[in-house]
C-alpha positions in Angstrom: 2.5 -8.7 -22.9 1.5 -7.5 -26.4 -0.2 -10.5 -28.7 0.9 -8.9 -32.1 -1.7 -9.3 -34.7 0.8 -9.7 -37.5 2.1 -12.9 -35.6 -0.7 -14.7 -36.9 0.3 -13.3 -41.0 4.2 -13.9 -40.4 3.7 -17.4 -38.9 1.6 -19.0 -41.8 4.0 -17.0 -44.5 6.6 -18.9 -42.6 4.7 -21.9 -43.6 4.0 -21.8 -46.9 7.5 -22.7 -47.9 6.1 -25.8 -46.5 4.3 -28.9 -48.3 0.8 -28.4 -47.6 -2.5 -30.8 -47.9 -5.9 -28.9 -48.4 -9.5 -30.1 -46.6 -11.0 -30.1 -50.1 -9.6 -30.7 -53.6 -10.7 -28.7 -55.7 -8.3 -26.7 -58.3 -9.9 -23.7 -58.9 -10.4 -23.3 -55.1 -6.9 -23.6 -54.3 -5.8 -21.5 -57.1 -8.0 -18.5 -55.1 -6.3 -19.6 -51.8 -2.5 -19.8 -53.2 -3.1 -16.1 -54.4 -4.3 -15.0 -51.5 -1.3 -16.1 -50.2 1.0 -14.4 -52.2 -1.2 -11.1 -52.2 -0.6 -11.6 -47.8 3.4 -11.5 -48.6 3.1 -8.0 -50.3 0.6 -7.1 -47.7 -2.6 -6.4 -50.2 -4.3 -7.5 -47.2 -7.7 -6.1 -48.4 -7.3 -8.2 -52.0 -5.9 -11.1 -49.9 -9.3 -11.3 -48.4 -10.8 -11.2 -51.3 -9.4 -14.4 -53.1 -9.9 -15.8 -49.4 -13.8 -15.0 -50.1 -13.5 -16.3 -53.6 -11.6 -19.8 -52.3 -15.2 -19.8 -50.2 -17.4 -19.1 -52.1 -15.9 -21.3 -55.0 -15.9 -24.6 -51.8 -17.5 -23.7 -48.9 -16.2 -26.5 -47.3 -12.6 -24.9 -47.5 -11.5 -24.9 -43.6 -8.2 -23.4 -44.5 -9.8 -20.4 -46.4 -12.0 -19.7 -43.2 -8.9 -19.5 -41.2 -7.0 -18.0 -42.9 -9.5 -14.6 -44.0 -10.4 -14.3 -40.2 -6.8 -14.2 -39.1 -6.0 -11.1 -41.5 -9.8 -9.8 -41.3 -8.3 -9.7 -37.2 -4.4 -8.5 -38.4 -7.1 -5.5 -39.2 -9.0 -5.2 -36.4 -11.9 -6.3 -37.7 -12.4 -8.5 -34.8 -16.5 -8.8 -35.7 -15.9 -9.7 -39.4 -13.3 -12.5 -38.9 -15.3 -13.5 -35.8 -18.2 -14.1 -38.5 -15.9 -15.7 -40.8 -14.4 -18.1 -38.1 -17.7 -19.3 -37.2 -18.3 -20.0 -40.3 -15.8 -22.3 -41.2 -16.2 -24.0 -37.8 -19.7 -25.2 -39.1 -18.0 -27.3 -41.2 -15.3 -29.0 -39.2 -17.5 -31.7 -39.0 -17.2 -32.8 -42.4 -15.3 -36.0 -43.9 -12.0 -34.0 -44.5 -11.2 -32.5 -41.8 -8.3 -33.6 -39.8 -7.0 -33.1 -36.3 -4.7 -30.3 -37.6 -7.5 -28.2 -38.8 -9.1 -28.7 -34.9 -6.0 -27.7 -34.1 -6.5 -24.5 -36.4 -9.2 -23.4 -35.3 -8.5 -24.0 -31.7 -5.6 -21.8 -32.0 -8.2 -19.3 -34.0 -10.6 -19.2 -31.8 -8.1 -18.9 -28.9 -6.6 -15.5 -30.4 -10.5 -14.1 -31.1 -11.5 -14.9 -27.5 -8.9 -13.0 -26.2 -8.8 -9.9 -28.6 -12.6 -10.0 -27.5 -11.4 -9.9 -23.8 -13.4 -13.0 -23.2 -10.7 -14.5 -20.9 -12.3 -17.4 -19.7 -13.6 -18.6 -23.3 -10.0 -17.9 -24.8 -8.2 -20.5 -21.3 -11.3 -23.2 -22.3 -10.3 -23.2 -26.0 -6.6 -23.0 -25.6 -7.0 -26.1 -23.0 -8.7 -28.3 -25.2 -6.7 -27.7 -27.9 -3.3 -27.7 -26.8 -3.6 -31.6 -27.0 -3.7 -31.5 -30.5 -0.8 -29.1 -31.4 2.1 -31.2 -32.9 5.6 -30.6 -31.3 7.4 -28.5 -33.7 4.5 -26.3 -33.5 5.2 -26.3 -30.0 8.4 -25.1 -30.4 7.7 -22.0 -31.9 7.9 -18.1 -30.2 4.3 -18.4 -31.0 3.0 -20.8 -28.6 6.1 -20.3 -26.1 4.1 -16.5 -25.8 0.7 -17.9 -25.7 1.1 -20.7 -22.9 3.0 -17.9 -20.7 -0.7 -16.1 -21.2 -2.8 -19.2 -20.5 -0.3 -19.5 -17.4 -1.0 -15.8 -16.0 -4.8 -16.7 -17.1 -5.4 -19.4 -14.9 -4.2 -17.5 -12.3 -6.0 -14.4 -12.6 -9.2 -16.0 -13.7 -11.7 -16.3 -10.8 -9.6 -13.2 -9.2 -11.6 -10.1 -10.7 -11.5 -7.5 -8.3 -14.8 -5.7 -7.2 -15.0 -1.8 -8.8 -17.5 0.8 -10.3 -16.7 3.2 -12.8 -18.3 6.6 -12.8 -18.0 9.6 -14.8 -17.0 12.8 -13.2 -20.0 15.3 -12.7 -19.8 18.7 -15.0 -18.4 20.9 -15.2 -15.7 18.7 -15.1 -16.0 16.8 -18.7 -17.6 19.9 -20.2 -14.8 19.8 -23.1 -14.0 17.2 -26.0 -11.0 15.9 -24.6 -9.7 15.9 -21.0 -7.0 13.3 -19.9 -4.4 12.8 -17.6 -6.1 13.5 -14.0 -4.2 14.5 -10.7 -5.1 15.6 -7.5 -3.3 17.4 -4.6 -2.9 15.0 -1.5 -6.2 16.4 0.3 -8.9 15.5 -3.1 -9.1 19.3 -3.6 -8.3 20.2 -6.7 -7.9 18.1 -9.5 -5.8 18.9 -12.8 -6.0 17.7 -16.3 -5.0 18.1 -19.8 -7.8 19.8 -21.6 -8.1 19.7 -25.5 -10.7 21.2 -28.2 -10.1 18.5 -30.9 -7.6 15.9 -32.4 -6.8 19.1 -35.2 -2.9 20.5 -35.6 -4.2 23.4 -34.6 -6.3 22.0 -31.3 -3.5 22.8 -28.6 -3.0 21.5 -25.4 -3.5 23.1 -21.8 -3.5 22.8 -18.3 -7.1 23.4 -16.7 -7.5 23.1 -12.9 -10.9 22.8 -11.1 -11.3 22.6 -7.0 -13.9 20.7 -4.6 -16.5 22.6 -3.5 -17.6 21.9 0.4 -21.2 20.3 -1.3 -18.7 17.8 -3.1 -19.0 19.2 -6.8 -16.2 20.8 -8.9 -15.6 24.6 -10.0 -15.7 25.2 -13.2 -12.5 24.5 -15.0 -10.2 26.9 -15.8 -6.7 27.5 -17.1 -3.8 26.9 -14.5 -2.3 30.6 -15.1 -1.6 32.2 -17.7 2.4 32.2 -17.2 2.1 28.2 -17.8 -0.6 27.9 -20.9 0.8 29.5 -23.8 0.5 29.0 -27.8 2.5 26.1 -27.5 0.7 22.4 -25.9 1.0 22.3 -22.2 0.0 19.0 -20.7 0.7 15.8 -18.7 1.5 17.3 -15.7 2.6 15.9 -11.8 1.9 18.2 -8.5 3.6 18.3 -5.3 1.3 17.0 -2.5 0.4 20.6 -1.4 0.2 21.9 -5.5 3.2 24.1 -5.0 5.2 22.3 -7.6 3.9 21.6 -11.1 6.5 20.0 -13.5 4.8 19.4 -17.0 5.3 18.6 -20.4 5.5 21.0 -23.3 6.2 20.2 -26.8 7.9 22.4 -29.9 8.9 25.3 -27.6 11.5 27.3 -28.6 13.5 26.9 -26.1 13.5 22.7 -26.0 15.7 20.0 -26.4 13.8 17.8 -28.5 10.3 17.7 -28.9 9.0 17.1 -25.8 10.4 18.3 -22.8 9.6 18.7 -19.3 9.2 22.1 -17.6 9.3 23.3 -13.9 6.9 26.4 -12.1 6.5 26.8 -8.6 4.0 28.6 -6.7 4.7 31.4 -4.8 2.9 33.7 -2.3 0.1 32.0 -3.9 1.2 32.6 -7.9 2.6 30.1 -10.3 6.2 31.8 -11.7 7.1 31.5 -15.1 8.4 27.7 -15.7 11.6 27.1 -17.4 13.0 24.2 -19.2 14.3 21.6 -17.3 17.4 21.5 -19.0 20.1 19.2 -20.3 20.3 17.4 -17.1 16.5 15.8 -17.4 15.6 17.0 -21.2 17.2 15.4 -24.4 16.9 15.3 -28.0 14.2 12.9 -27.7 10.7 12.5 -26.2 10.7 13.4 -22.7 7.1 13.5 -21.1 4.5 12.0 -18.7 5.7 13.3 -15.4 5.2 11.9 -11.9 6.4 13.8 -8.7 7.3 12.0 -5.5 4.7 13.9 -2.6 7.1 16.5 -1.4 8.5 16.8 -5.3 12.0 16.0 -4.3 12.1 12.9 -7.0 10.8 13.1 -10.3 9.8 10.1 -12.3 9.1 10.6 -16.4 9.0 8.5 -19.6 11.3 8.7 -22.2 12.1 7.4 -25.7 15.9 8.4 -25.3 19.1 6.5 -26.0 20.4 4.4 -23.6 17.2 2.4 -22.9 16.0 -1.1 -22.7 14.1 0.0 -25.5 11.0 1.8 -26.5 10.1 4.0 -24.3 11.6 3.6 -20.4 10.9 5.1 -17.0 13.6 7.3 -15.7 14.4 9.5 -12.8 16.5 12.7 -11.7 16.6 13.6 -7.6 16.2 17.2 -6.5 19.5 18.9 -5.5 19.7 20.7 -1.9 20.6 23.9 -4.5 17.3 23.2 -6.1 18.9 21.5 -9.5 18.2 18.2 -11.0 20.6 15.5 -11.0 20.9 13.6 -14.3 18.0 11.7 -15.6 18.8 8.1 -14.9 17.1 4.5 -16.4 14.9 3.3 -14.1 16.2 -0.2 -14.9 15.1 -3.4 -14.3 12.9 -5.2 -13.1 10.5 -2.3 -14.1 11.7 -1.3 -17.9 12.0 -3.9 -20.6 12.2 -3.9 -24.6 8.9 -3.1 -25.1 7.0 0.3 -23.8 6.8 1.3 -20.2 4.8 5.0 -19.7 3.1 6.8 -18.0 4.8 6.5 -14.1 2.9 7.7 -11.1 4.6 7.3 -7.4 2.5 6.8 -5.0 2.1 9.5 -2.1 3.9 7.2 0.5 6.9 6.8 -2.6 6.8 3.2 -1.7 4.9 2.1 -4.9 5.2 2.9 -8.0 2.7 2.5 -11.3 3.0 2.4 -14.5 1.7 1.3 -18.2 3.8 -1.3 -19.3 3.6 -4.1 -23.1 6.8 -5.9 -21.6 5.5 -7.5 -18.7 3.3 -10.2 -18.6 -0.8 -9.1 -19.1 -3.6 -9.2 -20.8 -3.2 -7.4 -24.0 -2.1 -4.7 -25.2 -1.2 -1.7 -22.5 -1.7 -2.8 -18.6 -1.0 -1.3 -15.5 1.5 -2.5 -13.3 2.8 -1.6 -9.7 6.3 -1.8 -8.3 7.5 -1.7 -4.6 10.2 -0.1 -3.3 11.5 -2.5 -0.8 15.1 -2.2 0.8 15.9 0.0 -1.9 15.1 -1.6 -4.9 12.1 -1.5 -6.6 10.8 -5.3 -6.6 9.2 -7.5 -9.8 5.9 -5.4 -11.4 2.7 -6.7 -10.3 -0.2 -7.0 -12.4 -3.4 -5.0 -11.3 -5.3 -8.0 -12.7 -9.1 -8.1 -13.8 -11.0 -5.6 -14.2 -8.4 -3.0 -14.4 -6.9 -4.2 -16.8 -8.1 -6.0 -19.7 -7.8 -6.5 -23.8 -7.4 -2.9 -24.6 -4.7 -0.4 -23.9 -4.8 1.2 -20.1 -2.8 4.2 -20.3 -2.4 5.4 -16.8 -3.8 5.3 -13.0 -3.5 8.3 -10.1 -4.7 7.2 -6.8 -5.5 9.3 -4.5 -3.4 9.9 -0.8 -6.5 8.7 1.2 -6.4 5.1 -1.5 -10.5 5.4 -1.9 -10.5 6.2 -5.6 -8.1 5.6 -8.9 -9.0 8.0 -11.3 -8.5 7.6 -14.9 -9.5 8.5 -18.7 -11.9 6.7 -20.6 -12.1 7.1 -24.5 -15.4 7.2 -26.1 -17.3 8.8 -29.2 -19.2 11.7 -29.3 -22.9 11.7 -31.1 -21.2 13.4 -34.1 -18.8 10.4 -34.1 -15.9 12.0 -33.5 -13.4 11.0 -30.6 -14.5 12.1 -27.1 -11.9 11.5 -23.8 -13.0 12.0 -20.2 -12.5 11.6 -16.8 -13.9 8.6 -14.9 -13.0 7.3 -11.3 -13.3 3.6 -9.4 -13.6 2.8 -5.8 -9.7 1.3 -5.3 -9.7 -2.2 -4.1 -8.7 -3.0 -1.0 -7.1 -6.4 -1.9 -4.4 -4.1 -3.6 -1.9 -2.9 -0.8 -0.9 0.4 -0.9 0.6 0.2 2.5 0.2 1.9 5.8 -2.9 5.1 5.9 -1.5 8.3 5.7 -3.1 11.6 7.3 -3.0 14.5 5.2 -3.1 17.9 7.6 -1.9 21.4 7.3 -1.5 24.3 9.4 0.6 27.4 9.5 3.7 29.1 10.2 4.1 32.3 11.4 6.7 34.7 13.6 6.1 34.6 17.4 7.0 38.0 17.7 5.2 39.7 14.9 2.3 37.4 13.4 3.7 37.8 9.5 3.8 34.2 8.1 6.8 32.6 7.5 7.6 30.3 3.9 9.7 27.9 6.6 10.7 24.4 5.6 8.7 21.8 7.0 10.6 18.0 7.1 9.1 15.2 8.3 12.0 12.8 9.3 11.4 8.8 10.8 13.6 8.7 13.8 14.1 5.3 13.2 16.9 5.8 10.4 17.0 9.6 10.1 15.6 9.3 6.1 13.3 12.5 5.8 10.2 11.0 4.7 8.7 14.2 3.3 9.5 18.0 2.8 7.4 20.9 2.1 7.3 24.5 2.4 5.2 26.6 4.0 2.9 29.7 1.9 4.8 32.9 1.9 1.7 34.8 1.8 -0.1 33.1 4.4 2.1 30.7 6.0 0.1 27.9 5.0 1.1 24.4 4.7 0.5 20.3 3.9 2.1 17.4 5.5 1.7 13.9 5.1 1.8 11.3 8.1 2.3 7.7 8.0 0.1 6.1 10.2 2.9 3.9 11.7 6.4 5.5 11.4 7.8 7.2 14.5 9.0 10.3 13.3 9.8 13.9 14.3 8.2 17.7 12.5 10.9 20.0 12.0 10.0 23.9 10.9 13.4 25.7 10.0 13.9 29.2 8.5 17.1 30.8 8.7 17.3 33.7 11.4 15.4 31.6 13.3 14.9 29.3 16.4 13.9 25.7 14.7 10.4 24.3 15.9 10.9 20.3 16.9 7.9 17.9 17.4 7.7 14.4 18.4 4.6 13.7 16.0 3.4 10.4 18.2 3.6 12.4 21.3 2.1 15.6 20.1 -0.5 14.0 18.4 0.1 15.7 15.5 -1.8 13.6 13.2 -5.2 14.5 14.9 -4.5 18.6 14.8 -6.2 19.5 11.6 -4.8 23.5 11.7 -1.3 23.0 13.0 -0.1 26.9 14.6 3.2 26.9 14.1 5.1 30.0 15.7 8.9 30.4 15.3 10.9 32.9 17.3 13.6 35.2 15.7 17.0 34.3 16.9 18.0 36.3 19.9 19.9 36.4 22.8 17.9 35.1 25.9 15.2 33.1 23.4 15.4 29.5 24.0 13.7 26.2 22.8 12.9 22.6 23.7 15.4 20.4 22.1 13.3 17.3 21.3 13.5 13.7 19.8 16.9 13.7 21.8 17.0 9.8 23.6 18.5 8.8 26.6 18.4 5.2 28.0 16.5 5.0 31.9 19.0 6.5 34.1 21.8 6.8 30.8 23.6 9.5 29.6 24.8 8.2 25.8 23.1 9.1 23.6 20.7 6.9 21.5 20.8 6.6 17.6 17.0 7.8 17.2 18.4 11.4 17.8 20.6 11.5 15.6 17.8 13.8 13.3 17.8 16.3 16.2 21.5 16.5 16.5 21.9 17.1 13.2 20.0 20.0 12.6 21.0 21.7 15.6 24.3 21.8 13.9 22.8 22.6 10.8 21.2 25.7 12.9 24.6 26.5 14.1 26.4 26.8 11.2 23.7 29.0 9.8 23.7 31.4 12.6 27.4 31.7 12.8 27.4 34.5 15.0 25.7 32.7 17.6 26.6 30.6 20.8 24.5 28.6 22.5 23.4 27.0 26.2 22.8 23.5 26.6 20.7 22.5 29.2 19.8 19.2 31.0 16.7 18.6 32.6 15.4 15.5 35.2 12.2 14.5 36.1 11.9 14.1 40.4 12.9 10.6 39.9 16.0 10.3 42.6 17.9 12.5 45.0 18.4 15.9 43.8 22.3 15.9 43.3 21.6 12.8 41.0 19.7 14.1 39.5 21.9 17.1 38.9 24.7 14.9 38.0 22.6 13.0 35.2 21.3 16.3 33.9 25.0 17.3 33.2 26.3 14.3 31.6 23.3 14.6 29.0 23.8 18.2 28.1 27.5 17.2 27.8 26.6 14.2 25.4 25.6 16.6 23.1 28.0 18.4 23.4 30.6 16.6 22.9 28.7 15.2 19.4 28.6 18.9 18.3 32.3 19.4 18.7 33.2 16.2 16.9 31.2 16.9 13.6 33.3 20.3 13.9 31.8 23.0 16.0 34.5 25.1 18.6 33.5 24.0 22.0 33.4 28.1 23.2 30.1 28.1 21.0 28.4 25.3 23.3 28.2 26.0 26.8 26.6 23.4 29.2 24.8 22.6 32.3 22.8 20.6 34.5 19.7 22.0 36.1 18.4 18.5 37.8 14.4 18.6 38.5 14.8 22.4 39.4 13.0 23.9 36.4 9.6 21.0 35.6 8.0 22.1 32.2 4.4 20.6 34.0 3.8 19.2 37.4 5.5 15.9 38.1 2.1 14.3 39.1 1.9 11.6 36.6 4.2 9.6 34.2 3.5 11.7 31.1 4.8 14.6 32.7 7.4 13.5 34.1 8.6 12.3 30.1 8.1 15.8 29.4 10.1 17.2 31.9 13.2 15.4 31.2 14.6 17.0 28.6 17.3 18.9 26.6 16.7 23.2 26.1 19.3 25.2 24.0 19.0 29.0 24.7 20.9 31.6 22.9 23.4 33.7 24.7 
C-alpha cells in the first residue's frame, strides 16, 4: 500500500488548529516556525523550509523545527537532506526540554525515513519502540491505522527475503536507450520488448524482437514487421505461447477509441497481417493498455483507466469468441482490483496465476507485485512476492518464463550523460513461489497423409477429467509447424482437427507425448474406406456404458459429423482375447452401440451411424502382454 508523502504535511496542518507547547521559548524562533507553517498551507514548500532553517538556526535546540523541515524536505523526495536534518535534531533530544511527545516525534520520523530508505528492519525497530509512546487519539488516526497494518505485514516478511540475482541481458539486447516491457514465447526463444530512442515527443515507440541463438546469445534486435511499427507508438505487447498472436498497445491512431488502445495481428504462413483495432467491445474512450495473453491467446487480460472501475486504473478481461471476436471487456473485480492502481497483468502460461502491479494491496511502498490464483473459478486474495522483489520503489511488472527458471524485468537507470536509461534485466525465480505443476513445452508438425503439404490444423489439448480444453493452438500454414504446452500432471487427450478431414486423437499419458520433441502429425483427407482409431473413449472392465472421461471424444466426433454432412460413418468395437470369442463379440457390440446411441441423442439420424462388433478378430498388436491388449480394445470409425 502507498505511504503518501503529503500525509505527513496534511496531518500536522490538521494540527495546528491545535494548542501547541514548543521545546524551546524563544519568540523570534517561533515566529520563523509559525510562518513556516502557514507558508506549508499554501504549499511554498521550498520557503516553508526556509523559515524551518531560520527557526534553527535562530535555536538549535528547536526539536519541532527539525521535524518538521525533514518531513517536507521528504514530502519532496529529498530523502538525504531531511535524513541530514532529522539527525540533527535527534542530537538534541537529550536536552532539558524535551518531552516524551517529541520521542514520540521523532520515532514516528525516523519510522517514515527508514522505510522510504527501504531499510525495513530499522523502520519495524523504530516503530516498535515507539509505539509505546504515541498517545491514544493519535492512535486513532488513518495515519497510524495505515502504518501498524505495515509494521503487521513487516514482521511477517522480515527474516523471509527470498534468494535471487539480478543480471543484465547481454548485447545486443540493451543496445538502445530505453527498452521495457520484456516477453518471451513459451520455449525462451525469442524475446520481445518495447524499444525507445529518448523520453522526447517525437522519440516514438516500437516493437523490436530478437531470438536465441543455439550458443545462448541474442540476434540483433529488430523491428517486429513493418505492417505493426508505424509513425504512431507501438508497444506493451502479450504473445501467444507459439508467437502467432501479438495483441499490443498503440496510442493516438487514427483509428482509436481513446488514447490508447489495444490492437490484434496474427501471424500467418509465417507473416504478421496488418493488425486492427480491437474495437468497441475491448477499446474505450479511455486508456486501454498493458496486455497479457492467456498461452493459447483465447483470454486477454489488460489495464484500464475506464469507467466503471474500483478506481484508478483496474484489470479487465474479454474471452475469445469461437467466430474469432472478443466478448466485452469485463472488471476483473475483487479480490484483485481496489481504489488505488492495479497494472500491468501477466497470466501465467498454465492460466492458473495471475500477476500484477498493484498500490491497493498491502506492501512495501509504492508499486509491488502481486500474484493471484485461480482456484475453483475465482481468482483467490493477492499474494505478496515479498523481499527482494519487491521493495520501497515502484515495481512495474514481472514475465516469467513457461519453464519458471527466470522473471524477467526492466530496471531504470542513468546514462553517463545523465539522462534516463531503461533496460532489461532477469533473476533466477524462486522456488519458494509456487507456480504449480512443470509444464513441457514441445512442437511438431501437421501435414496431409496423402500428399505431404502441411496443414494449419487446430491443435486442442483437453483434460479428460472435466472436458475443459486446457490449451489451443494452430498449426503453421506454411510449414505445418506447431507448440503445445503439457501439464506435467493432468490426464488429458491431443486433438488435431481441420475440416475435410479425419481428426487425429491422442491419449498424451499413453503416447508419451510429452517426451516426443518433433511431434509428425499426419491427417488423412475424408474418404470413403479411410478410417481412424477413436480414442480416450472409456469403458469399465467387462462394461459397456460409457464413462464421463470420454465425453471430449464424443464430442468432437459429433463436431466432425456435423462438419462433414455428407458423410456416414461405421462404428466399430474391438476386444482384447480376454474371454470366449462370442463374448467377446457381444461386448464389442454393446460399446460401438453406446456410442451410438449418444450420437443420436445430441441429434445425429441414426442411418449416419452404422455399428458393429468385431470381438478380438482384428488386434491392432499381438495380445502378448497387458499394454497391448489396452490397445487393442478399442473403438474405430471408418467412413462409408
Amino acid at each position: 500500500m502507498r505511504r503518501i508523502f503529503a500525509v505527513f504535511v496534511l496531518f500536522f496542518i490538521c494540527s495546528l488548529a491545535q494548542a501547541q507547547t514548543y521545546s524551546i521559548i524563544d519568540g523570534r524562533a517561533i515566529k520563523f516556525f509559525k510562518e513556516a507553517e502557514e507558508l506549508t498551507l499554501s504549499r511554498q514548500y521550498d520557503k516553508a523550509i526556509e523559515k524551518y532553517q531560520d527557526a534553527i538556526n535562530r535555536e538549535a535546540s528547536f526539536l519541532e523545527a527539525y521535524v518538521k523541515m525533514s518531513q517536507l524536505l521528504m514530502t519532496q523526495g529529498r530523502i538525504e537532506e531531511a535524513e541530514t536534518v532529522a539527525i540533527a535534531g535527534k542530537s538534541r533530544l537529550g536536552g532539558k526540554n524535551a518531552s516524551p511527545k517529541n520521542v514520540a516525534d521523532y520515532g514516528w520520523l525516523f519510522t517514515n525515513l527508514y522505510l522510504d530508505k527501504g531499510e525495513f528492519q530499522k523502520a519495524f525497530d523504530e516503530f516498535q519502540n515507539s509505539d509505546p509512546l504515541f498517545d491514544a487519539d493519535f492512535k486513532k488516526t488513518v495515519y497510524y491505522v495505515q502504518m501498524k497494518e505495515q509494521m503487521d505485514f513487516l514482521e511477517n516478511q522480515l527474516g523471509q527475503a527470498k534468494a535471487i540475482t539480478k543480471e543484465k541481458l547481454d548485447e545486443p539486447i540493451n543496445q538502445f536507450q530505453l527498452q521495457y516491457f520484456p516477453v518471451l514465447t513459451a520455449d525462451g526463444e525469442q524475446i520481445l520488448f518495447t524499444k525507445r530512442d529518448g523520453t522526447g515527443n517525437f522519440d516514438k515507440e516500437d516493437i523490436f524482437t530478437s531470438y536465441l541463438e543455439p550458443d545462448g546469445t541474442w540476434t540483433p534486435p529488430v523491428g517486429i514487421a513493418s505492417t505493426i511499427n508505424s509513425q504512431y507508438n507501438e508497444g506493451t505487447c502479450s504473445v501467444t505461447a507459439d508467437g502467432n498472436i501479438l495483441i499490443y498497445t498503440s496510442c493516438d491512431a487514427p483509428d482509436s477509441q481513446g488514447s490508447c488502445d489495444l490492437y490484434i495481428a496474427y501471424k500467418t504462413n509465417g507473416i504478421w497481417q496488418r493488425p486492427k483495432n480491437m474495437g468497441k467491445e475491448v477499446n474505450s474512450r479511455s486508456w486501454d493498455s498493458q496486455p497479457s495473453l492467456s498461452a493459447d491467446g483465447r483470454i486477454l487480460f489488460f489495464s484500464s483507466n475506464r469507467r466503471g472501475g474500483f478506481g484508478g486504473n483496474d484489470i479487465w478481461y474479454s474471452v475469445r469468441q469461437e467466430d474469432g471476436s472478443w466478448s466485452e471487456a469485463q472488471n476483473l473485480g475483487e479480490p484483485v482490483n481496489t481504489a488505488k492502481d492495479e497494472v500491468s497483468p501477466f497470466m501465467f502460461f498454465n492460466n492458473e496465476i495471475l500477476f500484477f502491479a498493484s498500490e491497493g494491496h498491502q506492501g512495501f511502498g509504492g508499486m509491488d507485485i502481486f500474484l493471484s490464483r485461480v482456484e475453483g473459478g475465482e481468482f483467490t486474495e493477492p499474494e505478496n512476492l515479498g523481499l527482494p522483489i519487491n521493495d520501497h520503489l515502484d515495481q512495474v511488472a514481472l514475465f516469467i518464463t513457461a519453464q519458471k527458471d527466470y522473471a524477467y524485468f526492466t530496471e531504470l537507470t542513468s546514462a553517463e550523460n545523465g539522462n534516463d536509461r531503461s533496460l532489461l534485466y532477469r533473476f533466477n525465480f524462486p522456488e519458494e513461489i509456487y507456480l504449480g505443476e512443470n509444464l513441457t513445452v514441445t512442437g511438431g508438425k501437421v501435414f496431409n497423409a496423402k500428399t505431404g503439404e502441411p496443414i494449419d490444423a487446430t491443435l486442442s489439448l483437453v483434460s479428460l477429467a472435466n472436458d475443459s480444453t486446457l490449451y489451443e493452438f494452430k498449426a503453421d500454414g506454411k510449414t505445418g509447424e506447431f507448440m503445445m504446452l503439457y501439464p506435467e500432471k493432468s490426464i488429458s487427450g491431443l486433438y488435431v482437427e481441420k475440416k475435410g478431414f479425419l481428426p487425429k486423437i491422442y491419449n498424451v499419458e499413453r503416447d508419451k507425448l510429452q517426451n516426443v520433441k518433433d511431434l509428425d502429425v499426419e491427417l488423412v483427407p475424408v474418404a470413403p474406406g479411410e478410417e481412424f482409431v477413436f480414442e480416450n473413449i472409456f469403458f469399465d472392465f467387462d462394461k459397456y456404458d460409457l464413462k464421463p472421461e470420454s465425453l471430449s471424444s464424443l464430442k468432437r466426433l459429433l463436431k466432425f459429423l456435423k462438419e462433414n454432412s455428407n458423410v456416414n460413418i461405421l462404428i466399430s468395437g474391438h476386444t482384447d482375447n480376454v474371454g470366449s470369442p462370442s463374448y467377446n463379440q457381444e461386448l464389442s457390440l454393446k460399446r460401438a452401440q453406446s456410442v451410438q446411441q449418444y450420437l443420436v441423442e445430441q441429434g445425429m439420424h441414426p442411418g449416419r451411424v452404422m455399428v458393429e462388433g468385431k470381438g478380438d478378430k482384428e488386434p491392432m498388436v499381438p495380445n502378448t502382454n497387458s499394454q497391448n491388449q489396452a490397445l487393442n480394445r478399442r473403438i474405430t470409425v471408418k467412413v462409408l
